[in-house]
Biopython code that builds the backbone (N, CA, C, O; Angstrom):
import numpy as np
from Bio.PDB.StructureBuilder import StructureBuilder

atoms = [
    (1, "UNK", "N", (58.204, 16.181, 15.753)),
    (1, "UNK", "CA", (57.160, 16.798, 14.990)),
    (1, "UNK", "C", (55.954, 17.003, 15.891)),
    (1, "UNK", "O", (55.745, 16.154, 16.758)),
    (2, "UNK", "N", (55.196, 17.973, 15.780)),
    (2, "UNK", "CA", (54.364, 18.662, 17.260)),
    (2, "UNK", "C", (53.093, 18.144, 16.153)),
    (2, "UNK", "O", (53.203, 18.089, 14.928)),
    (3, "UNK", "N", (52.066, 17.844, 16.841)),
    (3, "UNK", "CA", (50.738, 17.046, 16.641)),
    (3, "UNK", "C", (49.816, 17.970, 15.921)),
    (3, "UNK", "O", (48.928, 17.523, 15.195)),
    (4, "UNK", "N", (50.075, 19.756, 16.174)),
    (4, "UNK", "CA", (49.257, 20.477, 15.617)),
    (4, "UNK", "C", (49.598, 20.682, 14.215)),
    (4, "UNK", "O", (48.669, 21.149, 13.557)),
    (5, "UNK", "N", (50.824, 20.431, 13.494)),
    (5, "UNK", "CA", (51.315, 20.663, 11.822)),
    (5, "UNK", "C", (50.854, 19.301, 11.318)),
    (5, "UNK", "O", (50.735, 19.281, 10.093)),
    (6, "UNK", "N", (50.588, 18.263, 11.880)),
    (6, "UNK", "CA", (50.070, 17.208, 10.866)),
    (6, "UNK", "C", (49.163, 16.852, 10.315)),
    (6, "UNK", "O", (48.245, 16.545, 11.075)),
    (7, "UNK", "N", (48.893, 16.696, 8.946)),
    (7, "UNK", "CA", (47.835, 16.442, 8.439)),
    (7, "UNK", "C", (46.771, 15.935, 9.053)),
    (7, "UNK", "O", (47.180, 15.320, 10.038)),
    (8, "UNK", "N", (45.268, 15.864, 8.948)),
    (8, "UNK", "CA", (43.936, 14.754, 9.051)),
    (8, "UNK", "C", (44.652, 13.620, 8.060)),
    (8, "UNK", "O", (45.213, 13.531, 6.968)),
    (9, "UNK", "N", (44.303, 12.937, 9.032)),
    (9, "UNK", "CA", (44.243, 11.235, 8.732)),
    (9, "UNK", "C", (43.338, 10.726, 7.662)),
    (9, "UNK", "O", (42.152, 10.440, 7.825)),
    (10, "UNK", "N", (44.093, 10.631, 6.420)),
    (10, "UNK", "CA", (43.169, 10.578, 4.885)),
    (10, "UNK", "C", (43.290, 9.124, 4.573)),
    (10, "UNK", "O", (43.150, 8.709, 3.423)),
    (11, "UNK", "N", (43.587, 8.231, 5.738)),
    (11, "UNK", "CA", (43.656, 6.617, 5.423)),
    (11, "UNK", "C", (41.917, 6.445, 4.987)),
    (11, "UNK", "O", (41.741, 6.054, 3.833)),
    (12, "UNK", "N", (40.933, 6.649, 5.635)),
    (12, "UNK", "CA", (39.986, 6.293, 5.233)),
    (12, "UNK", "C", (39.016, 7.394, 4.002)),
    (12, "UNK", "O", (38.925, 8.537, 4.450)),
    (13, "UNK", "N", (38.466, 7.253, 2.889)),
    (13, "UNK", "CA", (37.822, 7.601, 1.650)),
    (13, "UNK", "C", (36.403, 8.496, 2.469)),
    (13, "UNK", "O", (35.862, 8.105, 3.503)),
    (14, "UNK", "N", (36.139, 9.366, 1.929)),
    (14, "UNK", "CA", (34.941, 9.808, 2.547)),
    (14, "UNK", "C", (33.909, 9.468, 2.498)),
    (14, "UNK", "O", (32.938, 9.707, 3.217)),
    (15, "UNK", "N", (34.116, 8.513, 1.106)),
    (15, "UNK", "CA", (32.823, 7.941, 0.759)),
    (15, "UNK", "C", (32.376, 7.190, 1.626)),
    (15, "UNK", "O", (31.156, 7.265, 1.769)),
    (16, "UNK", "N", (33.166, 6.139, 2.583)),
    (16, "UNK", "CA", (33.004, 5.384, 3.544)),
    (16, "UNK", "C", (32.360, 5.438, 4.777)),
    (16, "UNK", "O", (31.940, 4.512, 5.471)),
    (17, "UNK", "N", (32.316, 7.530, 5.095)),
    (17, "UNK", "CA", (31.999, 7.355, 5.916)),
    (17, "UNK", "C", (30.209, 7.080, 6.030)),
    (17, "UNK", "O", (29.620, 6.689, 7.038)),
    (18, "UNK", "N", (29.419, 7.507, 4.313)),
    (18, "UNK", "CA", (27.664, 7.499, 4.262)),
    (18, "UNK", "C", (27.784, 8.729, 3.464)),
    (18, "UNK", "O", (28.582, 9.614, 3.154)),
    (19, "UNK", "N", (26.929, 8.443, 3.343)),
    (19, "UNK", "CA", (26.087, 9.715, 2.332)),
    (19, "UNK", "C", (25.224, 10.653, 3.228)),
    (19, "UNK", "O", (24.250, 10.346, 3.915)),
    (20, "UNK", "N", (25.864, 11.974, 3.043)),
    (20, "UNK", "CA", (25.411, 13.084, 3.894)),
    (20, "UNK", "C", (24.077, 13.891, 3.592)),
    (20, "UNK", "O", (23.579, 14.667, 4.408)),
    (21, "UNK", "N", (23.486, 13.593, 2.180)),
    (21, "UNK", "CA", (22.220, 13.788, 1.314)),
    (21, "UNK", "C", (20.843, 12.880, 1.955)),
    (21, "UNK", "O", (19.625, 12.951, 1.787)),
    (22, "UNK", "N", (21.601, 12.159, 2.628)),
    (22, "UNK", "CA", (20.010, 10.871, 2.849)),
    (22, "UNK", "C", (19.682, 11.212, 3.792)),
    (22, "UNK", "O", (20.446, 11.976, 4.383)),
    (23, "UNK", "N", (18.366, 10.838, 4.454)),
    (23, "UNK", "CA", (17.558, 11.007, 5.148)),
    (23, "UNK", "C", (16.434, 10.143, 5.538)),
    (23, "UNK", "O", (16.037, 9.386, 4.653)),
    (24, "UNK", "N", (15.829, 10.094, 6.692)),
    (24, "UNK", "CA", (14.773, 8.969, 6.793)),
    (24, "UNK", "C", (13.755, 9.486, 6.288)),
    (24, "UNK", "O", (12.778, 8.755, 6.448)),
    (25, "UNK", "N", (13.380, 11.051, 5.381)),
    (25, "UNK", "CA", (12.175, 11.568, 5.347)),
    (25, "UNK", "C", (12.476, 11.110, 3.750)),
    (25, "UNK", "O", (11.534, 11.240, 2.969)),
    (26, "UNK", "N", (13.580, 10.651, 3.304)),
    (26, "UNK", "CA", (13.359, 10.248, 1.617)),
    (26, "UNK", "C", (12.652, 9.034, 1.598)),
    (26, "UNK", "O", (12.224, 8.743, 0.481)),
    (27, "UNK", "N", (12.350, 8.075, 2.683)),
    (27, "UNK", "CA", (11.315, 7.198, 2.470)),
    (27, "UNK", "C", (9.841, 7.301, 2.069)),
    (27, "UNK", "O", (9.182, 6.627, 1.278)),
    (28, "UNK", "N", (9.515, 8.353, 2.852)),
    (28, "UNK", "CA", (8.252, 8.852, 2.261)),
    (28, "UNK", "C", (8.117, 8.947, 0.820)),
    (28, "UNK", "O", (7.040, 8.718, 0.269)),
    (29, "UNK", "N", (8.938, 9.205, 0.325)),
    (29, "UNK", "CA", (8.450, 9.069, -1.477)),
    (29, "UNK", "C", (8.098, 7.505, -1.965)),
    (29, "UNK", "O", (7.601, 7.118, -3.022)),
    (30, "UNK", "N", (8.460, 6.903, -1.019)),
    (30, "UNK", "CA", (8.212, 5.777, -1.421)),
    (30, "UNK", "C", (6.533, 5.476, -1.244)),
    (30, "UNK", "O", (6.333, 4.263, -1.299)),
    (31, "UNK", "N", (5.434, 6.164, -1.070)),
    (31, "UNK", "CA", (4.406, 6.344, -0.978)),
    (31, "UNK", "C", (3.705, 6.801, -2.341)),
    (31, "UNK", "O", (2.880, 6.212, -3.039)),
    (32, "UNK", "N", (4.264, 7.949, -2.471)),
    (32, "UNK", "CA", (3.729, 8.299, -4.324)),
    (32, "UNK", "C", (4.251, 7.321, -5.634)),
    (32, "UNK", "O", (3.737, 7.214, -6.748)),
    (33, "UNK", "N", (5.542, 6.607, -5.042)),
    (33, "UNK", "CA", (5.782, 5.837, -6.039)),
    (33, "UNK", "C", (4.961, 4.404, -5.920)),
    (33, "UNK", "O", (4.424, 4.170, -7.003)),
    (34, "UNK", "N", (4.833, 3.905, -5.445)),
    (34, "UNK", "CA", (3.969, 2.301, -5.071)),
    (34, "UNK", "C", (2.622, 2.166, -5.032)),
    (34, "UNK", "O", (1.959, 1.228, -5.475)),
    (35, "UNK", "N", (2.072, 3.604, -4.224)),
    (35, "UNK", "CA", (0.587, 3.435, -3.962)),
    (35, "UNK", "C", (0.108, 3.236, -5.659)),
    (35, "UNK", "O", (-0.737, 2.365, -5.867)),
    (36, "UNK", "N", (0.547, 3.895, -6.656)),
    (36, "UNK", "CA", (-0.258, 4.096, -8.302)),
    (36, "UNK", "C", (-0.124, 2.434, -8.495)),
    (36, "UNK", "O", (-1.048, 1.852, -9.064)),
    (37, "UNK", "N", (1.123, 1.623, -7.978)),
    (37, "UNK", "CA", (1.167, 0.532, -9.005)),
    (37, "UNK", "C", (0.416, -0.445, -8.472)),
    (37, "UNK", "O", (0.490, -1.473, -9.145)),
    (38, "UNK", "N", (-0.330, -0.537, -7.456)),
    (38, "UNK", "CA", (-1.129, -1.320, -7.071)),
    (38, "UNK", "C", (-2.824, -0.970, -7.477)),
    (38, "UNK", "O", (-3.684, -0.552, -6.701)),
    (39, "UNK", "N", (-2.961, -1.265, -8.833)),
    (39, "UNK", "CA", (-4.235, -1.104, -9.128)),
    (39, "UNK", "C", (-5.313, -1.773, -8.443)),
    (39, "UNK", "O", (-6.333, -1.104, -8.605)),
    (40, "UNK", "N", (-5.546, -2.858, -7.711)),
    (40, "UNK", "CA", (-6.281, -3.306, -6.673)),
    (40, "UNK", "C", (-7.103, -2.184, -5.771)),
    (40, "UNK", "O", (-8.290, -2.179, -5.446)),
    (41, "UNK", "N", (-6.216, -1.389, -5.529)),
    (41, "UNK", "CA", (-6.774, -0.569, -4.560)),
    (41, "UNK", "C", (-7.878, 1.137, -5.310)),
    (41, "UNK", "O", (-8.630, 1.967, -4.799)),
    (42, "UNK", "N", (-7.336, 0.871, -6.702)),
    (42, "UNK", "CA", (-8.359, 2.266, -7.358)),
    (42, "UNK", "C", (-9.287, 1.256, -8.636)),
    (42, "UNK", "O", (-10.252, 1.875, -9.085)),
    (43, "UNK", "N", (-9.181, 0.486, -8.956)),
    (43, "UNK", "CA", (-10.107, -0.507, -10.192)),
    (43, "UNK", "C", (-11.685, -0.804, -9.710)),
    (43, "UNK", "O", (-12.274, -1.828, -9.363)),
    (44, "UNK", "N", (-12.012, 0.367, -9.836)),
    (44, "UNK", "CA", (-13.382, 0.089, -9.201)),
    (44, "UNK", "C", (-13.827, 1.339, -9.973)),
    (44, "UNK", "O", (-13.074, 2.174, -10.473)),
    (45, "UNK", "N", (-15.515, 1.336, -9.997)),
    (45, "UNK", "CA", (-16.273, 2.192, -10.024)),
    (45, "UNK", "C", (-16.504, 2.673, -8.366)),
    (45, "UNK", "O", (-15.733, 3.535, -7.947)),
    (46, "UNK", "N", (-17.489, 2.159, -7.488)),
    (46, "UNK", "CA", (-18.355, 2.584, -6.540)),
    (46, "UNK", "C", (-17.042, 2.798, -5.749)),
    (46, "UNK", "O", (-16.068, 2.098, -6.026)),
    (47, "UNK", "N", (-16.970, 3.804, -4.705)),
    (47, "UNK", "CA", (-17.752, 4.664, -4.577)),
    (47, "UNK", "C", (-17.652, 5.843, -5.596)),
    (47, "UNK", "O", (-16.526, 6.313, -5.758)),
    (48, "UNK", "N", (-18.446, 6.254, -6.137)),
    (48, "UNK", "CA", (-18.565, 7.186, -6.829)),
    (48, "UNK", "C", (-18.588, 8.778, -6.165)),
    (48, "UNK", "O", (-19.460, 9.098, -5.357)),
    (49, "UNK", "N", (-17.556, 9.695, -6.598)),
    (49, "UNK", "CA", (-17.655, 10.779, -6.112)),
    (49, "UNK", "C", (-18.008, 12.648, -7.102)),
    (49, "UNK", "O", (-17.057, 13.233, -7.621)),
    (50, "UNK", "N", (-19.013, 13.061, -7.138)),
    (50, "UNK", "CA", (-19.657, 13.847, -7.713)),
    (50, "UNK", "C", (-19.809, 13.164, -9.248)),
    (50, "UNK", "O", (-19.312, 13.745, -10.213)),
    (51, "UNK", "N", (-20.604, 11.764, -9.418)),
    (51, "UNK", "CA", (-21.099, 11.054, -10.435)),
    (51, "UNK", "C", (-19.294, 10.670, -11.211)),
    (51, "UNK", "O", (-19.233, 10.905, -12.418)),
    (52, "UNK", "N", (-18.473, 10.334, -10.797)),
    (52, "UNK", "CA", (-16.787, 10.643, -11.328)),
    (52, "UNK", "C", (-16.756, 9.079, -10.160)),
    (52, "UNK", "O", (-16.818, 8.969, -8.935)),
    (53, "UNK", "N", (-16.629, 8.066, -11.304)),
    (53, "UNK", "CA", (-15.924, 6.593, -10.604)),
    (53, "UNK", "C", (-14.720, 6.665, -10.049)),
    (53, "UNK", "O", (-13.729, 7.292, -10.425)),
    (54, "UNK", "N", (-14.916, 5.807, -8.901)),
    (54, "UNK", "CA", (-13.731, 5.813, -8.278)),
    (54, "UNK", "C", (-12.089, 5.897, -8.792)),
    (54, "UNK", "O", (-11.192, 6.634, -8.384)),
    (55, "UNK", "N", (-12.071, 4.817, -9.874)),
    (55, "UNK", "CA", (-11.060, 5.016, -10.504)),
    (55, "UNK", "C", (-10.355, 6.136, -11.142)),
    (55, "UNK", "O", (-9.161, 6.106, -11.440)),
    (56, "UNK", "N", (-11.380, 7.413, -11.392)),
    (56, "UNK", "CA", (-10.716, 8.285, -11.664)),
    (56, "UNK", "C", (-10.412, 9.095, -10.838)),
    (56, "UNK", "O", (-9.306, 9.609, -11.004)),
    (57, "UNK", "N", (-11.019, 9.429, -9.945)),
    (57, "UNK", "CA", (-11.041, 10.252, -8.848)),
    (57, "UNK", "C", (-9.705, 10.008, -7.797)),
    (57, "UNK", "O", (-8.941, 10.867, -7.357)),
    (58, "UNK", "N", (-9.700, 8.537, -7.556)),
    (58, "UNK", "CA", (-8.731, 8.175, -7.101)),
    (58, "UNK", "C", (-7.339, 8.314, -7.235)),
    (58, "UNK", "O", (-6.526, 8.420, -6.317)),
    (59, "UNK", "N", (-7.088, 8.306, -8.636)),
    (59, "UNK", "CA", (-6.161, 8.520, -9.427)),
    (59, "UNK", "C", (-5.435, 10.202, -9.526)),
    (59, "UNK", "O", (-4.291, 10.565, -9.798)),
    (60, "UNK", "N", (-6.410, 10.801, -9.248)),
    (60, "UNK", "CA", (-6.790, 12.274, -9.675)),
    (60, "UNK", "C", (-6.417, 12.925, -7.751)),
    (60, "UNK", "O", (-6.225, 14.104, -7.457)),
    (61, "UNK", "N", (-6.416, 12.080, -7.046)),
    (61, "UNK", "CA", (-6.601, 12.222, -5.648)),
    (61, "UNK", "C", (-4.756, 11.899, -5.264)),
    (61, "UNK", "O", (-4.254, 12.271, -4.202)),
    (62, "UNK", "N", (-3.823, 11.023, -6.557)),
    (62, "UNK", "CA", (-3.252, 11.030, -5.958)),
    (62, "UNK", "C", (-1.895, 12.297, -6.558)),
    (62, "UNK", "O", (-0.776, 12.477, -6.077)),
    (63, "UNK", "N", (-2.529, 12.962, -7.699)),
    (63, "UNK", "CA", (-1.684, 14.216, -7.564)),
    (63, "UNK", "C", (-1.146, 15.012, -6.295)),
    (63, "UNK", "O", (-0.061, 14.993, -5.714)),
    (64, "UNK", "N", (-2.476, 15.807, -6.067)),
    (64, "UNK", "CA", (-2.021, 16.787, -4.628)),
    (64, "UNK", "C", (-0.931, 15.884, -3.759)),
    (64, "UNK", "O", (0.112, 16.233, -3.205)),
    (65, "UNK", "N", (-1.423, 14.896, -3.832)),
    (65, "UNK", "CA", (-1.113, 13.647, -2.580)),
    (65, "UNK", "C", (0.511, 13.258, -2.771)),
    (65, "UNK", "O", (1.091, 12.535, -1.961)),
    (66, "UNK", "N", (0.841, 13.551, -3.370)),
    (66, "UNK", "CA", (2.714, 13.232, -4.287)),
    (66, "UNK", "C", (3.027, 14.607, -4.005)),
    (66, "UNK", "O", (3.971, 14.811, -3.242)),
    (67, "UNK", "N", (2.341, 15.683, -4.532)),
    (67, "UNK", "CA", (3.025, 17.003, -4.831)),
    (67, "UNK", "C", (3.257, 17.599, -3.438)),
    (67, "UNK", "O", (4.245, 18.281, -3.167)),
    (68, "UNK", "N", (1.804, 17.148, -2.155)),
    (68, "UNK", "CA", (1.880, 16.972, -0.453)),
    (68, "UNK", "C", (3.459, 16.680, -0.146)),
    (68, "UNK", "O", (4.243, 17.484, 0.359)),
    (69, "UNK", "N", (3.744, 15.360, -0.563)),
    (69, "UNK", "CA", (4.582, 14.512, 0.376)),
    (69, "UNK", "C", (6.123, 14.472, -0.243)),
    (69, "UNK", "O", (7.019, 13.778, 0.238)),
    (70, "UNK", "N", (6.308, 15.555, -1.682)),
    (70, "UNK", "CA", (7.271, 15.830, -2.013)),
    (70, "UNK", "C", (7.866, 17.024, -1.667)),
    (70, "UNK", "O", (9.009, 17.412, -1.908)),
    (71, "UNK", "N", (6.677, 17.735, -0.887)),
    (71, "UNK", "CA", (7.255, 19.258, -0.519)),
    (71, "UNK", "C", (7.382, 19.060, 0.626)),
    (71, "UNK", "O", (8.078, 19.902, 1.193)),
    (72, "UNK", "N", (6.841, 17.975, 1.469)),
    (72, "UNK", "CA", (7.120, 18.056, 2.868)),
    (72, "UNK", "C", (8.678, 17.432, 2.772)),
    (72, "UNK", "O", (9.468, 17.994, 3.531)),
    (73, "UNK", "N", (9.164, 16.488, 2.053)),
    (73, "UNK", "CA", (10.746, 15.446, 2.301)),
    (73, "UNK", "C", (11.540, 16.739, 1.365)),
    (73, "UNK", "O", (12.736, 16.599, 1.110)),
    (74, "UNK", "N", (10.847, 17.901, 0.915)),
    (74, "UNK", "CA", (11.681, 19.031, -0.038)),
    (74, "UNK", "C", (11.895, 19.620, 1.313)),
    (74, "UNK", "O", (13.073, 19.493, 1.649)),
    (75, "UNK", "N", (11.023, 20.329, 2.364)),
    (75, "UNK", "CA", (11.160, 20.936, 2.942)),
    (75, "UNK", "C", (12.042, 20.454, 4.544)),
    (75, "UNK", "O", (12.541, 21.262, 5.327)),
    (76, "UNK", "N", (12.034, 19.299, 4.664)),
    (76, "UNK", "CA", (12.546, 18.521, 5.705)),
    (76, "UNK", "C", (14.686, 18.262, 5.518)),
    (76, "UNK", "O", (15.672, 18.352, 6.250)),
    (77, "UNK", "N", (14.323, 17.872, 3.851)),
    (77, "UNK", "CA", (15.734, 17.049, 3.586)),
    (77, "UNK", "C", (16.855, 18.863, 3.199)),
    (77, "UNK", "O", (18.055, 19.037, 3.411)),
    (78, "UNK", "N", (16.010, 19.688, 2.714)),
    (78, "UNK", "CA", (16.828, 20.738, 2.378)),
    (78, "UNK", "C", (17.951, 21.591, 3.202)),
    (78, "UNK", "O", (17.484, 21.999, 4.265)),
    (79, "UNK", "N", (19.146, 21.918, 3.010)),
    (79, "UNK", "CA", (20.203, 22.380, 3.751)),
    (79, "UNK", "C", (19.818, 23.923, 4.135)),
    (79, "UNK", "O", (19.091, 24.679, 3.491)),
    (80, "UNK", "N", (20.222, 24.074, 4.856)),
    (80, "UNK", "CA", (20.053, 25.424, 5.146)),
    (80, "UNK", "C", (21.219, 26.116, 4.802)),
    (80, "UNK", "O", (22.312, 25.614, 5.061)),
    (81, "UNK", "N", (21.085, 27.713, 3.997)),
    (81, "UNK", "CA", (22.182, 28.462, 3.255)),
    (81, "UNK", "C", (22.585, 29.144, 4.643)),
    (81, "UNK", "O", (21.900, 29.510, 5.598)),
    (82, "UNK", "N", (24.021, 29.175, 4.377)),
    (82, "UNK", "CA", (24.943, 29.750, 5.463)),
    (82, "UNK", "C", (25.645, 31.202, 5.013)),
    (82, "UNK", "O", (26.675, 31.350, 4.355)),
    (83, "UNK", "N", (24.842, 32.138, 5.526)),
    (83, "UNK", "CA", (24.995, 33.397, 5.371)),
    (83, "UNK", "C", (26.761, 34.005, 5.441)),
    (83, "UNK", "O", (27.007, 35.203, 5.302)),
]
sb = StructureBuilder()
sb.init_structure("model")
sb.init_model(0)
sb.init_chain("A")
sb.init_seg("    ")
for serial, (resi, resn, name, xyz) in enumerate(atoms, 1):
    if name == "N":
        sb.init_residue(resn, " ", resi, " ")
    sb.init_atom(name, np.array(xyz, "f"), 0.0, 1.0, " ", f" {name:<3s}", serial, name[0])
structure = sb.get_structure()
């Protein structure tokens, strides 16, 4: 039997070999998710920014700041279409 008619070697599951979806840039989300739950760091009034306490502003600061760092790991992790 000649080496070129035989099957790929299906002893091992593909799953085994990793997950082809992950990436080191999906860590970064881990930034929009954690920074909110540490209230320590926005529970304040001062500094106050355009008469608007910190706490809200802060909070309000971290929209863009998620919607930033989800389009950059959107734009990093995404496949490219094969024409």
């Amino acid at each position: 039997m000649s080496t070129d008619s035989q099957q790929p070697d299906r002893s091992r599951p593909e799953e085994d070999i990793g997950n082809p979806d992950w990436s080191p840039w999906v860590l970064l989300l881990i930034i929009p998710i954690v920074i909110p739950l540490i209230p320590m760091i926005y529970n304040r009034v001062e500094p106050t920014l355009f008469d608007i306490p910190a706490f809200y502003w802060i909070q309000l600061a971290y929209v863009p700041m998620s919607a930033a760092i989800t389009g950059i790991v959107y734009m990093k992790t995404r496949k490219k279409k094969v024409a």
